[in-house]
ZALOFI-316716 format. One record per residue (C-alpha): residue in three letters; x negated, y, z. Coordinates in steps of 0.25 Angstrom, whole numbers, plus 5000, padded with zeros to 4 digits. Example, Ala and Ser with C-alpha at 12.3 -4.5 7.8 and 13.67 -1.06 7.14 Angstrom:
# ZALOFI-316716
ALA495149825031 SER494549965029 
This chain:
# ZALOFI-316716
UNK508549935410 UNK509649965421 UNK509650045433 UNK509750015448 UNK511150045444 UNK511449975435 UNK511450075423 UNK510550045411 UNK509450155410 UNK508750215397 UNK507550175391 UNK506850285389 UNK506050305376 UNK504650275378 UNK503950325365 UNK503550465361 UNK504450575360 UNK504450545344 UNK504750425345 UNK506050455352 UNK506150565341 UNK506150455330 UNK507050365338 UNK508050455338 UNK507950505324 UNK507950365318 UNK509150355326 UNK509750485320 UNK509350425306 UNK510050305308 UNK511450395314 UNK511250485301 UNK511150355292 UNK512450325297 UNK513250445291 UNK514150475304 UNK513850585315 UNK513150555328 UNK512850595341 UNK511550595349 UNK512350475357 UNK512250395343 UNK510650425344 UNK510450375357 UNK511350235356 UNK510250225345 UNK508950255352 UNK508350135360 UNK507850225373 UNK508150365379 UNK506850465377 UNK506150495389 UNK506550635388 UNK508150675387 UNK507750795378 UNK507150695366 UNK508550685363 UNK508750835360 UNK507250865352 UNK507650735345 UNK509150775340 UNK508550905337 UNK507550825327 UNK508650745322 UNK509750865319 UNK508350915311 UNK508050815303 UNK509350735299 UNK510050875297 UNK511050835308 UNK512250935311 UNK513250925323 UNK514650875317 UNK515450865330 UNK515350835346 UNK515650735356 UNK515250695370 UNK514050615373 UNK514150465378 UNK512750465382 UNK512850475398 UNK511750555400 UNK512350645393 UNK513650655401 UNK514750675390 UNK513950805385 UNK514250845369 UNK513650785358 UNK513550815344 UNK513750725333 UNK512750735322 UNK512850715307 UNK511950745296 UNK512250875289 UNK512850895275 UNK511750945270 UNK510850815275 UNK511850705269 UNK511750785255 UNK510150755255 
């Protein structure tokens, strides 16, 4: 989908709330499976729509840094335009988590 100017425009996510919240931790699975830190911009590339609220992404990150034992290992600046260069934190899992 494109814009009256020409810019492509999100799809948003028209399930549930949930849904998005499984979305997005299937998508954290998969960045974990992968053994090197991520970011949220990583997550995203992955999902196939935006949810129709901005703040899904918090609640669901929160989720996510619960259940996959996630700590902050470093920072960069987002590449996401909506975000506008704002800080991002890349994700590992913690020690403690890689040992079973």
């Amino acid at each position: 989908m494109v814009s009256g100017k020409g810019l492509p425009v999100p799809m948003l996510f028209e399930s549930s709330k949930e849904d998005f919240f499984e979305a997005f931790l299937n998508a954290v699975g998969e960045l974990v499976g992968e053994a090197s830190p991520f970011t949220n911009d990583d997550i995203r590339k992955r999902l196939s729509s935006e949810p129709r609220h901005s703040n899904w992404y918090g609640a669901a990150m929160g989720r996510a840094v619960s259940e996959f034992k996630l700590v902050e290992v470093g920072y960069n600046r987002s590449r996401t335009r909506s975000r506008n260069g704002g800080r991002l934190i890349l994700w590992a899992p913690s020690k403690e988590s890689a040992r079973g």
